[in-house]
gemmi code that builds the backbone of each chain (N, CA, C; Angstrom):
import gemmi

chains = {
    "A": [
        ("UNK", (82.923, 51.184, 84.721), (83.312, 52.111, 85.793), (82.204, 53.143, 85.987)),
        ("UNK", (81.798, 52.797, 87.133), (80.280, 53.820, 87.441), (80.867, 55.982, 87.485)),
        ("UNK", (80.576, 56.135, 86.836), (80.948, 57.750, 87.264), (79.981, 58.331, 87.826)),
        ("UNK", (79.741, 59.579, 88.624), (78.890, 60.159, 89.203), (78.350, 61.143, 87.860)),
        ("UNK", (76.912, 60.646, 88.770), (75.980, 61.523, 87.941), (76.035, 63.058, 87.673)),
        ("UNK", (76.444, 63.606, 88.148), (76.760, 65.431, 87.979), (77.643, 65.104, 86.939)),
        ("UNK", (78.658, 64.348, 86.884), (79.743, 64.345, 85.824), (79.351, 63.893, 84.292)),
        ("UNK", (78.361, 63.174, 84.574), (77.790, 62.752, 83.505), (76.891, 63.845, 82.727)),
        ("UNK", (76.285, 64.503, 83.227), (75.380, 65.282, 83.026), (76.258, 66.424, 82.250)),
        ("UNK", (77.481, 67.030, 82.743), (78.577, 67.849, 82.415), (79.009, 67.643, 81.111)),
        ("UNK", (79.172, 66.517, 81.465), (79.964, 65.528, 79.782), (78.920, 66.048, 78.560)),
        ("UNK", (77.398, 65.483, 79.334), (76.401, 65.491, 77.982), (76.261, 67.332, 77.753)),
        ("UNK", (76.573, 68.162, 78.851), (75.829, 69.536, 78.341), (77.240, 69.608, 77.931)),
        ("UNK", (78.053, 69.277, 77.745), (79.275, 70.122, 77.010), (79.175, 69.309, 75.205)),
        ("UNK", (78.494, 67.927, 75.208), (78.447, 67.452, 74.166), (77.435, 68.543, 73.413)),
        ("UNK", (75.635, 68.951, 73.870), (75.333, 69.591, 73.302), (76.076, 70.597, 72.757)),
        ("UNK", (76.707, 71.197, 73.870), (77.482, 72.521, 73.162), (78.210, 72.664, 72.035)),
        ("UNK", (78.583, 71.098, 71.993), (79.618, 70.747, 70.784), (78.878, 70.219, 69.267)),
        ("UNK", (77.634, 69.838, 69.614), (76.979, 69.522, 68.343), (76.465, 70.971, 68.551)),
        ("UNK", (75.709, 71.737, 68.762), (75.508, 72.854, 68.332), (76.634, 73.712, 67.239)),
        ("UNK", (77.933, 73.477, 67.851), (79.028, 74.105, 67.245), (79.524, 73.300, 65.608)),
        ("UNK", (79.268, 72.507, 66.004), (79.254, 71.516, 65.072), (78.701, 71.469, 63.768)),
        ("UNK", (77.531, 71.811, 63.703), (76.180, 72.123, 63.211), (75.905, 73.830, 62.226)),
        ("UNK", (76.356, 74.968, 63.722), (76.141, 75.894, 63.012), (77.665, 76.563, 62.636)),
        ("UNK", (78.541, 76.403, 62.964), (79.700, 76.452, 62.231), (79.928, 75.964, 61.009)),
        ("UNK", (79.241, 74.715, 60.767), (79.429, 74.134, 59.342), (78.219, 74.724, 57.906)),
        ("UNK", (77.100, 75.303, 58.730), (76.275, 75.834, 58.582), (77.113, 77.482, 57.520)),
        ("UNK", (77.687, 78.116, 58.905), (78.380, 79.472, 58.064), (78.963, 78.766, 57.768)),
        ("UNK", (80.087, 78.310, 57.147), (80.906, 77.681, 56.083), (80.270, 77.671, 55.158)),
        ("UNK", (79.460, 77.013, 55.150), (79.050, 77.336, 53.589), (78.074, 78.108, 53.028)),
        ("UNK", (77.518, 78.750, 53.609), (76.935, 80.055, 53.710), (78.012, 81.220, 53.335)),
        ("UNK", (79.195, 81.096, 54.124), (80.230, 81.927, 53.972), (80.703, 81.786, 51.975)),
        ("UNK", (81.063, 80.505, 52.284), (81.579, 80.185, 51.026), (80.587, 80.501, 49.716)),
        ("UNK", (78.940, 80.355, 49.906), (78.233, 81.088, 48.768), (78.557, 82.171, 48.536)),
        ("UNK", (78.355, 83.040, 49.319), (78.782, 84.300, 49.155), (80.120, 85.042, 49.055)),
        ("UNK", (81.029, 83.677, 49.374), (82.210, 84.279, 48.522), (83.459, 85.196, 48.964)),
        ("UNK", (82.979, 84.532, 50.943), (83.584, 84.875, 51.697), (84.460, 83.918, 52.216)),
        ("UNK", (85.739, 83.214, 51.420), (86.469, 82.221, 51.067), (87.410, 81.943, 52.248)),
        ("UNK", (87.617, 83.306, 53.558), (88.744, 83.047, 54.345), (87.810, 82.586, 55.225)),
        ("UNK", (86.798, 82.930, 55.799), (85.723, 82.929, 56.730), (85.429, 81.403, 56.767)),
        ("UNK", (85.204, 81.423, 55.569), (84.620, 79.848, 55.093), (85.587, 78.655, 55.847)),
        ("UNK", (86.933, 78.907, 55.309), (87.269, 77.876, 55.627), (88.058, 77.915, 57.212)),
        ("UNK", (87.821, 79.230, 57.845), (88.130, 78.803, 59.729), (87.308, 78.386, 59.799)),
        ("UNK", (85.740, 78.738, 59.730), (84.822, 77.812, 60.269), (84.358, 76.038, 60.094)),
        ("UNK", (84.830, 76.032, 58.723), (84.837, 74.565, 58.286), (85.711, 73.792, 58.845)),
        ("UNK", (87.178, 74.399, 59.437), (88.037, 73.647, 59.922), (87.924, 73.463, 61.345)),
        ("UNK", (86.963, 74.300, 62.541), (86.526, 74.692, 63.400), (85.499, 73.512, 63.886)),
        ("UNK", (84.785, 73.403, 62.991), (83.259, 72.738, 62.645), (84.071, 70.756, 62.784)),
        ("UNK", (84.865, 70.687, 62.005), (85.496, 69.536, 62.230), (86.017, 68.698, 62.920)),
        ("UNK", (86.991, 70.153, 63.577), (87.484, 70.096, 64.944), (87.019, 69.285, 65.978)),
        ("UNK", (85.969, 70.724, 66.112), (84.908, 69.908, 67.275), (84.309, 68.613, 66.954)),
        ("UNK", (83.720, 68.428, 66.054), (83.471, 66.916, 65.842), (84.273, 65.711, 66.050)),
        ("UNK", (85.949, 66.192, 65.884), (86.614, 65.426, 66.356), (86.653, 64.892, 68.076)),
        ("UNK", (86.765, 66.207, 68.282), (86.675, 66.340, 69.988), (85.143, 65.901, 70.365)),
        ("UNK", (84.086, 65.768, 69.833), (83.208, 65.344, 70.879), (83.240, 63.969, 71.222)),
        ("UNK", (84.394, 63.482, 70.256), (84.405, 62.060, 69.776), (84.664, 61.273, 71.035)),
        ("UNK", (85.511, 62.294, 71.438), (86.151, 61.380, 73.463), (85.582, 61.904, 74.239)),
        ("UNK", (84.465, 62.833, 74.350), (83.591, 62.915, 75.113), (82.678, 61.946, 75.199)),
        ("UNK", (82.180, 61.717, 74.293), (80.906, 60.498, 73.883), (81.606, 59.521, 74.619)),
        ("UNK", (83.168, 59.179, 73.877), (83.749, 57.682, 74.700), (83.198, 58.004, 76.491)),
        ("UNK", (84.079, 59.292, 76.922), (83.790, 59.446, 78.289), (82.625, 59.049, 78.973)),
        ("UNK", (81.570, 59.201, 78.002), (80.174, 59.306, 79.534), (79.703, 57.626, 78.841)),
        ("UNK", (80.166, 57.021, 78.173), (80.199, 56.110, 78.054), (80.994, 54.718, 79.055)),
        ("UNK", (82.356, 55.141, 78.944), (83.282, 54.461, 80.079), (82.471, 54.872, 81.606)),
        ("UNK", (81.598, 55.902, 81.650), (81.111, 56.488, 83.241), (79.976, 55.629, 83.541)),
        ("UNK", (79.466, 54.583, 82.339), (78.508, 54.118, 82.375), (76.982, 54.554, 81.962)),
        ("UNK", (77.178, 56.190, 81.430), (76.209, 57.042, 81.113), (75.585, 56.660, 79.781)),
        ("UNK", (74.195, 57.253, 79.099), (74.045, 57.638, 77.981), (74.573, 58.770, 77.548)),
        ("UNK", (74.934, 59.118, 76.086), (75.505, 60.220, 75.605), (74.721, 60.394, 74.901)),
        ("UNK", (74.011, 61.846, 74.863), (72.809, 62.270, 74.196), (73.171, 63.320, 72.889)),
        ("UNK", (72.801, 62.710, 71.942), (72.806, 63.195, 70.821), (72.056, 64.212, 69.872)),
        ("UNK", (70.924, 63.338, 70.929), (69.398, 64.414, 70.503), (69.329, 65.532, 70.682)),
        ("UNK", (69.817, 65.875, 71.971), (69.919, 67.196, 72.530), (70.667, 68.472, 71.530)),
        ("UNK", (70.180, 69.494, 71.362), (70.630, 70.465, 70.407), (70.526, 71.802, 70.793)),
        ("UNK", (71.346, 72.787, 70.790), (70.704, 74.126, 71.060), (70.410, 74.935, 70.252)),
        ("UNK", (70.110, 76.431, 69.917), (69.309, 76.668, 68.929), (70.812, 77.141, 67.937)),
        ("UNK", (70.888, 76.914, 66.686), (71.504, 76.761, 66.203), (71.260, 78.747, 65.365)),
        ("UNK", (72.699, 79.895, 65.628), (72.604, 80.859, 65.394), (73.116, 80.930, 63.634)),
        ("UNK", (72.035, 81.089, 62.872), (72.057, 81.693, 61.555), (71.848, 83.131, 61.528)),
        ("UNK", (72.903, 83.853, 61.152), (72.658, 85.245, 60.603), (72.167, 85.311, 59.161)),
        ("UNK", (72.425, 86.881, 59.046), (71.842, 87.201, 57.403), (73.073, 87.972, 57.299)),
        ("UNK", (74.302, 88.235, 57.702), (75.506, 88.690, 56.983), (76.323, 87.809, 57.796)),
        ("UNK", (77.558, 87.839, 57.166), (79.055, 87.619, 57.520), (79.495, 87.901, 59.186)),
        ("UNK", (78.901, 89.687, 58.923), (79.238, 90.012, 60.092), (78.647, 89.678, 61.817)),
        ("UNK", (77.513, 89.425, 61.489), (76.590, 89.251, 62.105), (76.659, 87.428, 62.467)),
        ("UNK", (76.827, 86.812, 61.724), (77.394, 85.461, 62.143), (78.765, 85.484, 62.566)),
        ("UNK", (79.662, 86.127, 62.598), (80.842, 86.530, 63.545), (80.422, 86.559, 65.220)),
        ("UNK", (79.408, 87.355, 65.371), (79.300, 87.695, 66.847), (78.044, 86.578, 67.329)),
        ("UNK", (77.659, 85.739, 66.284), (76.858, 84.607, 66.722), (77.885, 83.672, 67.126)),
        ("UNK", (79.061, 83.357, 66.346), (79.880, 82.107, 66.562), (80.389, 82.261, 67.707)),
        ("UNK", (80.703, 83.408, 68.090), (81.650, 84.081, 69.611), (80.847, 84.097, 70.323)),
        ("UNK", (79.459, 83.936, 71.007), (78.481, 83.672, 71.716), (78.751, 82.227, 72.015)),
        ("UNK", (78.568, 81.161, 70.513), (78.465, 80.176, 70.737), (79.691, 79.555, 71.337)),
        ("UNK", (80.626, 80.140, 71.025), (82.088, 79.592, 71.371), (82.462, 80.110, 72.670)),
        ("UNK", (82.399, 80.926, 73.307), (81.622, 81.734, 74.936), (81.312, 80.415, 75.452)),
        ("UNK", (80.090, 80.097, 75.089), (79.153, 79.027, 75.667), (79.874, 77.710, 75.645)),
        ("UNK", (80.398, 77.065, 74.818), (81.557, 76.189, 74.663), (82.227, 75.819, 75.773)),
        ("UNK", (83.493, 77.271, 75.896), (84.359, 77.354, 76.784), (83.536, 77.492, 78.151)),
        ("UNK", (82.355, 77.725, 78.736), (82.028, 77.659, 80.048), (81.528, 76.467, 80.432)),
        ("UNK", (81.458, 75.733, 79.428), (80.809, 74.538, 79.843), (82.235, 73.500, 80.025)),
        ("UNK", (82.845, 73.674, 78.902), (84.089, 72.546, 79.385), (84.729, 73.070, 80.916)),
        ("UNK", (84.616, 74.700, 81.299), (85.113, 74.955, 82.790), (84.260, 74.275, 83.798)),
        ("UNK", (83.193, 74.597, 83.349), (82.570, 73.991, 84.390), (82.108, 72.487, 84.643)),
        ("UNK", (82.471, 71.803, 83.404), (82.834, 70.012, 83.478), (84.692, 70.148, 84.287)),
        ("UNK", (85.066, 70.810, 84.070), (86.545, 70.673, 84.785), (85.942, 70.824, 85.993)),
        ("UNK", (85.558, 72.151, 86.824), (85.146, 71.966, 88.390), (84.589, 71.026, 88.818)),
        ("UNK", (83.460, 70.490, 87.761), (82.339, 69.400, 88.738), (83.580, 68.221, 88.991)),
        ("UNK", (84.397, 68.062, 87.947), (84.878, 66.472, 87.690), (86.015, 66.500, 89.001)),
        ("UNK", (86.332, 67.460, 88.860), (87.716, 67.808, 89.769), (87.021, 67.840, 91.290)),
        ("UNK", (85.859, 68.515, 91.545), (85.158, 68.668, 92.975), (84.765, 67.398, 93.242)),
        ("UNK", (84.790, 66.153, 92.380), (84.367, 65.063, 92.532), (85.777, 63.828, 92.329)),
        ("UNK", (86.921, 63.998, 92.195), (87.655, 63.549, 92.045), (87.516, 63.049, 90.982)),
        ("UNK", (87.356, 63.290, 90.339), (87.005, 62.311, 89.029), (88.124, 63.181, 87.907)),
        ("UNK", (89.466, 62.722, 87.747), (91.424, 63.640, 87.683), (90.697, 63.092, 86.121)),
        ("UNK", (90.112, 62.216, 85.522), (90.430, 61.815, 84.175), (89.502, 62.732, 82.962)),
        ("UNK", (88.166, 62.730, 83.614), (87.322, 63.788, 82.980), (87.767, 65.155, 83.241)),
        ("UNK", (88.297, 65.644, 83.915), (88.750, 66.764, 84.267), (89.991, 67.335, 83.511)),
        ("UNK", (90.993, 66.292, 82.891), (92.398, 66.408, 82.348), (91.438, 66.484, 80.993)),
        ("UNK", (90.527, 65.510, 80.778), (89.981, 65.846, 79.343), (89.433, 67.290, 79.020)),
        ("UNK", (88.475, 67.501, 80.204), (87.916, 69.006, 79.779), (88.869, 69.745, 79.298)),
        ("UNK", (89.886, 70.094, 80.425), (90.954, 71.164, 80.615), (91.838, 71.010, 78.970)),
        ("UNK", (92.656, 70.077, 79.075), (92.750, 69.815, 77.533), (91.738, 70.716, 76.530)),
        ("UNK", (90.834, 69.962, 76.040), (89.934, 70.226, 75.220), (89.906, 72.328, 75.484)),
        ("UNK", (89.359, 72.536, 76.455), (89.443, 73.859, 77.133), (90.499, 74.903, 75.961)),
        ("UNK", (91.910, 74.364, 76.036), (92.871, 74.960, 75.864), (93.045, 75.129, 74.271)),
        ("UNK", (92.017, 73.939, 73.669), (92.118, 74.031, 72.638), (91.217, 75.280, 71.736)),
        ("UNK", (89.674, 74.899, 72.398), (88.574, 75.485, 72.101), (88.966, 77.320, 72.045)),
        ("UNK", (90.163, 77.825, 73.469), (90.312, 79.239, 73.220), (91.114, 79.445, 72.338)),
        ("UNK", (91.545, 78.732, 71.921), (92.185, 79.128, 70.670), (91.482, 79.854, 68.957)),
        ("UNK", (90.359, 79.095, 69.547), (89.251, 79.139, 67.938), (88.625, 81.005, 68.670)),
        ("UNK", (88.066, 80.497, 69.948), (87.919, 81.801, 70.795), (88.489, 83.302, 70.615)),
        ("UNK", (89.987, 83.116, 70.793), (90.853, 83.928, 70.555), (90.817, 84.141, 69.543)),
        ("UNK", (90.639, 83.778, 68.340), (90.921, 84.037, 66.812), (89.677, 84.744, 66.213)),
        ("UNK", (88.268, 84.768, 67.040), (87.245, 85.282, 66.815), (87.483, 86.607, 67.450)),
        ("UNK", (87.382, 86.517, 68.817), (88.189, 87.607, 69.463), (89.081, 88.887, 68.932)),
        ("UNK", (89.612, 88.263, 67.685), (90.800, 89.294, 67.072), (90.174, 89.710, 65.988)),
        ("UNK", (89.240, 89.047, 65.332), (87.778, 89.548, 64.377), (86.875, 90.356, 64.644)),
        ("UNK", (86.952, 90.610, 65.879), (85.981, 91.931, 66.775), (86.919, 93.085, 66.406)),
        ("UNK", (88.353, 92.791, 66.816), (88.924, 93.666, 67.076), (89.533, 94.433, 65.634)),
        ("UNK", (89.651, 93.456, 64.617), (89.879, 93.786, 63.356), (89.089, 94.365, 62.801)),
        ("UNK", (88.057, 94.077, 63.232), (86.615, 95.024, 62.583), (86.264, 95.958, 62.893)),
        ("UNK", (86.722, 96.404, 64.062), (86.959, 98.035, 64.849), (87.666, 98.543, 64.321)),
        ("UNK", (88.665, 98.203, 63.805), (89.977, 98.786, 63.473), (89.951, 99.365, 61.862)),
        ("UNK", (89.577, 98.489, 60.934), (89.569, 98.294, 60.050), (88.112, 98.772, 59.129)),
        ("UNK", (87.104, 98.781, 59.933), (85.504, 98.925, 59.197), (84.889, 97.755, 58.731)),
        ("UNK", (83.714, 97.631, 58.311), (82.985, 96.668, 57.854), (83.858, 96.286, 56.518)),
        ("UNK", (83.830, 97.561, 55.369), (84.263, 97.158, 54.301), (85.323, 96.546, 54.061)),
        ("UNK", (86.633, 97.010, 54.585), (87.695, 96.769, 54.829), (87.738, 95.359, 54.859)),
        ("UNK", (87.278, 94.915, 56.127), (87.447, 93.679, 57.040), (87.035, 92.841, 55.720)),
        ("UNK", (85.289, 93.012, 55.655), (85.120, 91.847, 54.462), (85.950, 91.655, 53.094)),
        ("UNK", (86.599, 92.904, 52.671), (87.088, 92.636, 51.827), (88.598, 91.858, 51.891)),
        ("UNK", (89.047, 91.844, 53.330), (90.508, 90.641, 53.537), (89.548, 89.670, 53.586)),
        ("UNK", (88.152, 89.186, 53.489), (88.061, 87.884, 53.594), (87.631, 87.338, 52.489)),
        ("UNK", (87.927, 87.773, 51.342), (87.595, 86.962, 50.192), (88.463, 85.836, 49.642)),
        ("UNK", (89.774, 86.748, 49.656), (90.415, 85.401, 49.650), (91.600, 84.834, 50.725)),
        ("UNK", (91.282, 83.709, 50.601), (91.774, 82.594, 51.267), (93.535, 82.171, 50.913)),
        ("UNK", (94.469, 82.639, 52.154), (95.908, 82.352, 52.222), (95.907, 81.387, 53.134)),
        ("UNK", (96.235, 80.143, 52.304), (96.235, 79.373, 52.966), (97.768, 78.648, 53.885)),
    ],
    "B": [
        ("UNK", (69.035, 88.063, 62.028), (69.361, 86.648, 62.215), (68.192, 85.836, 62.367)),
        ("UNK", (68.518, 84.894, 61.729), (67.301, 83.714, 61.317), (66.980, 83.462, 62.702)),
        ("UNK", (65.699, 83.764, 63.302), (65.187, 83.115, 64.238), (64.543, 81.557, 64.026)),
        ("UNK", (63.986, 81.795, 63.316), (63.202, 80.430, 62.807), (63.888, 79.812, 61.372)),
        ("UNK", (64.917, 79.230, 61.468), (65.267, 78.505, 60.645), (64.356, 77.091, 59.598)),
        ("UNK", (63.490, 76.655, 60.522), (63.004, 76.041, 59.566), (62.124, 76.768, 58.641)),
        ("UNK", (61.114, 78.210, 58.748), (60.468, 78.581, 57.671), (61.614, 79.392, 57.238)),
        ("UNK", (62.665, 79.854, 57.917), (63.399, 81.136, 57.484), (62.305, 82.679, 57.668)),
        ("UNK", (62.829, 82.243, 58.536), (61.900, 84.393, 59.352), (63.455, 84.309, 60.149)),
        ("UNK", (63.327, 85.936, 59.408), (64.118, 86.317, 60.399), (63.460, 87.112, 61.361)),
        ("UNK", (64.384, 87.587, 62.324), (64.279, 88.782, 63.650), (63.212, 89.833, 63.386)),
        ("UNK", (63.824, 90.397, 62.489), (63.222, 91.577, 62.090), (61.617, 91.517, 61.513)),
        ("UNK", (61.625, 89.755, 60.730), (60.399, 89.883, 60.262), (59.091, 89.809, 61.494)),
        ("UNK", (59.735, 88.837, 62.700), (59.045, 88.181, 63.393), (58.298, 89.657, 64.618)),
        ("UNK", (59.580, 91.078, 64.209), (59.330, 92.345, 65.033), (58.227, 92.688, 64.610)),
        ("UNK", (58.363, 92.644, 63.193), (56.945, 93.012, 61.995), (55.620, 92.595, 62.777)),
        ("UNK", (55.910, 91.020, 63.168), (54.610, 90.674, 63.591), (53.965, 91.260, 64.301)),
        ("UNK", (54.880, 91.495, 65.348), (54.253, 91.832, 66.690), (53.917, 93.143, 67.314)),
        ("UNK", (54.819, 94.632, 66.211), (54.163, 95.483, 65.813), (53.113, 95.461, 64.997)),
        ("UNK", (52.504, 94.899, 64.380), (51.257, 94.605, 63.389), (50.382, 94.217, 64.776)),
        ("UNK", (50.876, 93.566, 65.654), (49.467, 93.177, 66.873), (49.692, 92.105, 66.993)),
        ("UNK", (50.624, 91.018, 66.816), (50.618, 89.237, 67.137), (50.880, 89.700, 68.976)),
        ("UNK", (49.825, 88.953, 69.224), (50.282, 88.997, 70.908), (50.304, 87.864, 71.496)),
        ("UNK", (50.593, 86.355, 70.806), (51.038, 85.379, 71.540), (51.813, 84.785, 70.119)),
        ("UNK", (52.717, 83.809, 70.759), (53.543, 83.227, 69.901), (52.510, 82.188, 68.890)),
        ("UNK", (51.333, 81.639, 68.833), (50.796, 81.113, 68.254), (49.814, 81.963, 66.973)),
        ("UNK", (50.266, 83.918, 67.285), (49.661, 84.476, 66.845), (50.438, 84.697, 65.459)),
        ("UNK", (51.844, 84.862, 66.134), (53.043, 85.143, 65.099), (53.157, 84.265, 64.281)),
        ("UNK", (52.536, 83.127, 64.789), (52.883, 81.765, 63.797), (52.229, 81.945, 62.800)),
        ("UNK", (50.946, 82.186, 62.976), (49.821, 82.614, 61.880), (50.019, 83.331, 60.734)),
        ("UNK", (50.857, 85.109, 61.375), (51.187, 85.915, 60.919), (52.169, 85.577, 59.799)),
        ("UNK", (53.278, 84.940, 60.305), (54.460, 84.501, 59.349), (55.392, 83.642, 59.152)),
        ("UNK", (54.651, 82.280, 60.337), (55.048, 80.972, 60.147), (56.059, 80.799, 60.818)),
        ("UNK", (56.694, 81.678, 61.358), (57.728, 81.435, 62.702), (57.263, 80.802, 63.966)),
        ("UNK", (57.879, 79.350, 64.237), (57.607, 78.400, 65.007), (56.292, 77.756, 64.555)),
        ("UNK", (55.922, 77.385, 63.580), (55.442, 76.434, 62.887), (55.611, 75.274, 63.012)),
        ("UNK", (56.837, 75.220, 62.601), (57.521, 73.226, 62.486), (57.990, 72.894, 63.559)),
        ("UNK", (59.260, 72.696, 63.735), (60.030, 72.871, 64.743), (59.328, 72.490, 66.234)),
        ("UNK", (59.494, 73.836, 66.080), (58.966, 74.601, 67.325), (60.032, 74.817, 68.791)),
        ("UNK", (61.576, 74.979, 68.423), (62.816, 74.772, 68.841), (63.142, 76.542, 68.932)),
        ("UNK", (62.134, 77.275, 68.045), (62.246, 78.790, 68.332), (60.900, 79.754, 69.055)),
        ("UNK", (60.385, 78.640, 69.894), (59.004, 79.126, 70.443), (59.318, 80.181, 71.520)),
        ("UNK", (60.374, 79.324, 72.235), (60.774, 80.245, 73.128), (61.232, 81.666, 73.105)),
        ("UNK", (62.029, 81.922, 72.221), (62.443, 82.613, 71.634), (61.726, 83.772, 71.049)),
        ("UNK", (60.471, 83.689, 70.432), (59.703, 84.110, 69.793), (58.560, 84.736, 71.099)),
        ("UNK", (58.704, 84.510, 72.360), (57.893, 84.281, 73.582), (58.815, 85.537, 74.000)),
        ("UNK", (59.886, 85.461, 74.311), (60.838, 86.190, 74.925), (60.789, 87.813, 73.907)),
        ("UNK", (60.421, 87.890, 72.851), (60.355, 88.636, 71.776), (59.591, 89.605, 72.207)),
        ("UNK", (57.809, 88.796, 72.712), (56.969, 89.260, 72.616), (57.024, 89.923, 74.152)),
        ("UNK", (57.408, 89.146, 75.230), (57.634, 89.952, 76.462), (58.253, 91.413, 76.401)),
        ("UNK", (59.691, 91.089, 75.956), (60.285, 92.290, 75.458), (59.563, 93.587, 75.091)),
        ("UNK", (58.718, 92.712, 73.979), (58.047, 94.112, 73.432), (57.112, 94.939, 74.073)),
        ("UNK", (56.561, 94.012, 75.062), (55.705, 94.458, 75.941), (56.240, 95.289, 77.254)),
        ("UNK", (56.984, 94.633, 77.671), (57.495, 94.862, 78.916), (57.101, 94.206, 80.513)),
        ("UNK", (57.997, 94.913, 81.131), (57.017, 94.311, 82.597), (56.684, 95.390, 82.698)),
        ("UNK", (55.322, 94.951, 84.017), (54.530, 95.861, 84.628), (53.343, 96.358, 84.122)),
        ("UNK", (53.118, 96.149, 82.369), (51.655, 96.440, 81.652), (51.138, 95.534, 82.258)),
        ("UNK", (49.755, 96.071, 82.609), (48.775, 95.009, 82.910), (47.554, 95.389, 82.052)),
        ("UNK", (47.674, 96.446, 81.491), (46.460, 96.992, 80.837), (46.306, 96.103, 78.953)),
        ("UNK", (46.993, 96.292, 78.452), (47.267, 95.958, 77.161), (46.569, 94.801, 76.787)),
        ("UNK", (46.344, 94.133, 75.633), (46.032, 92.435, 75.195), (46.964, 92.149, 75.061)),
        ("UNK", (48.181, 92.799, 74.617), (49.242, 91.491, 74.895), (49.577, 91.133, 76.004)),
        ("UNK", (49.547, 91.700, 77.239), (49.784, 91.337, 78.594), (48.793, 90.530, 78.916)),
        ("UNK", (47.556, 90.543, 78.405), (47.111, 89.337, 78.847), (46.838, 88.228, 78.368)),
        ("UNK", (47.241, 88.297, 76.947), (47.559, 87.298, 76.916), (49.305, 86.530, 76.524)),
        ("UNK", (49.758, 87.397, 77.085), (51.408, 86.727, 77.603), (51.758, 87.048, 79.049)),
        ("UNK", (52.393, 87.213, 79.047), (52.878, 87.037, 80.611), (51.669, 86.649, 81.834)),
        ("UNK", (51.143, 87.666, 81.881), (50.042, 87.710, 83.158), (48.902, 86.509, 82.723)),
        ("UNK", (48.632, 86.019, 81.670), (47.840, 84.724, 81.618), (49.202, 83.143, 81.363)),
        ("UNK", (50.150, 83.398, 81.730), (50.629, 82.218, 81.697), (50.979, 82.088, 83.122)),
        ("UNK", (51.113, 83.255, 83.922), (51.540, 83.485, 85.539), (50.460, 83.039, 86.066)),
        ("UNK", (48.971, 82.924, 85.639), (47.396, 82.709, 86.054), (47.155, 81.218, 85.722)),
        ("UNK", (47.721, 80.945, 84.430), (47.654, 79.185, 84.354), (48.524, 78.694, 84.209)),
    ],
}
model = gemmi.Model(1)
for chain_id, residues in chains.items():
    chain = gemmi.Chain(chain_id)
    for i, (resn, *xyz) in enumerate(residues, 1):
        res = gemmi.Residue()
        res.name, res.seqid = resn, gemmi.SeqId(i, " ")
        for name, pos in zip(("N", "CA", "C"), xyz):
            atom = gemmi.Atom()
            atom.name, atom.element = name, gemmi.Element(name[0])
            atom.pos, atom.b_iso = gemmi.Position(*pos), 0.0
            res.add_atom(atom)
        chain.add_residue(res)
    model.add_chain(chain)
structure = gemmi.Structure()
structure.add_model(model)
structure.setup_entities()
C-alpha cells in the first residue's frame, strides 16, 4: 500500500524522536541509578522501554506505506551532570516527542491517511502522560527545593 | 550538560575554550577535544561560539572567522 511521501517522512521524524528518547532516557536511568537516585531511575527506565515499544508500530507503519524506516537517524542525545538538570533535558526531549506525533496526526489526517493518524493520536495520548509526570517535577521542585526534591528520590515506592 | 558526549566536555568546559580565544569550532577541538569523534556536536559547539560573539561584530577574529567568513564562503 503506497502511502504519501509527507507521511512517510512524519513517521520517520517521529521515529527519530523516539530513538533519541529511547537512548537518552535509558542513558539517565542509569546514570540516575549510579548515583543513587533510585525513583528517577526507574520512571525513566520504564519510559525508555515504553517508547521502544511504541516505535515498534511505527517502523511497521512506514513500512506497510511502502517507505524505509530510518534507524540511523539520531538526535543529539541530552546528558546532564546532575539529576536536576537531566530533568529539564528529558522535558525538552519529551516537548519534542509530543510535537512531532501532532504534527504526524495533521499531515496524515490533511492527507486522509485515518490509519496513521489514529496511530499518532493514540501514541500522542500516551507520550503526555510521561510529559505530565515531568511537568509535576518542575513543579515539585519549586515547591519543595533542590534538596528536598532529591531527597524523595532516593528511594523507590514501588 | 555534556555537550560532547563522546570525549565528555561539558558546556561549561567548551565556554572555557572560547573565553581562552578558540574562535572556530575546529579551534575548540584542539583546545579540549569537543567534536573530535563524532562530530554530531559540531553544530552545537558553532552555535556556542556565535553566541559568544554575537551579531553585528565585524571587527573581532572571531567574527571572522565565524560567522562573516562562512556568509563569504
Amino acid at each position: 500500500m503506497k502511502g504519501h511521501k509527507q507521511v512517510v517522512d512524519a513517521l520517520n521524524a517521529t521515529l527519530t524522536a523516539q530513538l533519541t528518547a529511547i537512548n537518552q532516557l535509558f542513558l539517565a536511568a542509569k546514570v540516575h541509578e549510579h548515583r543513587g537516585f533510585l525513583r528517577l531511575a526507574r520512571a525513566a527506565y520504564k519510559q525508555s522501554i515504553h517508547v521502544m515499544r511504541r516505535a515498534e508500530p511505527v517502523i511497521a507503519r512506514v513500512l506497510l506505506l511502502e517507505g524505509l524506516p530510518n534507524l540511523q537517524r539520531i538526535a543529539k542525545v541530552g546528558a546532564a551532570e546532575g539529576p536536576v538538570e537531566q530533568l529539564s533535558l528529558d522535558l525538552t526531549l519529551q516537548q519534542e516527542l509530543c510535537a512531532r506525533l501532532e504534527e504526524l496526526a495533521r499531515t496524515a489526517l490533511s492527507l486522509a491517511d485515518h490509519g496513521t493518524a489514529e496511530l499518532a493520536e493514540d501514541q500522542l495520548s500516551k507520550e503526555q502522560v510521561y510529559l505530565h509526570w515531568l511537568e509535576a517535577q518542575q513543579r515539585e521542585l519549586a515547591q519543595l527545593g533542590h534538596d528536598l526534591y532529591l531527597a524523595a528520590q532516593i528511594h523507590d515506592a514501588p | 550538560m555534556y555537550v560532547c558526549i563522546c570525549r565528555v566536555v561539558t558546556q561549561s568546559r567548551i565556554r572555557a575554550s572560547i573565553d581562552a580565544g578558540a574562535s572556530s569550532v575546529d579551534e575548540v577541538t584542539l583546545e579540549c577535544g569537543a567534536g573530535g569523534d563524532c562530530g554530531s556536536c559540531r553544530d552545537e559547539i558553532q552555535s556556542m561560539l556565535d553566541e559568544h560573539c554575537g551579531a553585528g561584530c565585524d571587527h573581532c577574529p572571531r567574527a571572522h572567522g565565524g560567522a562573516s567568513a562562512r556568509a563569504a564562503g
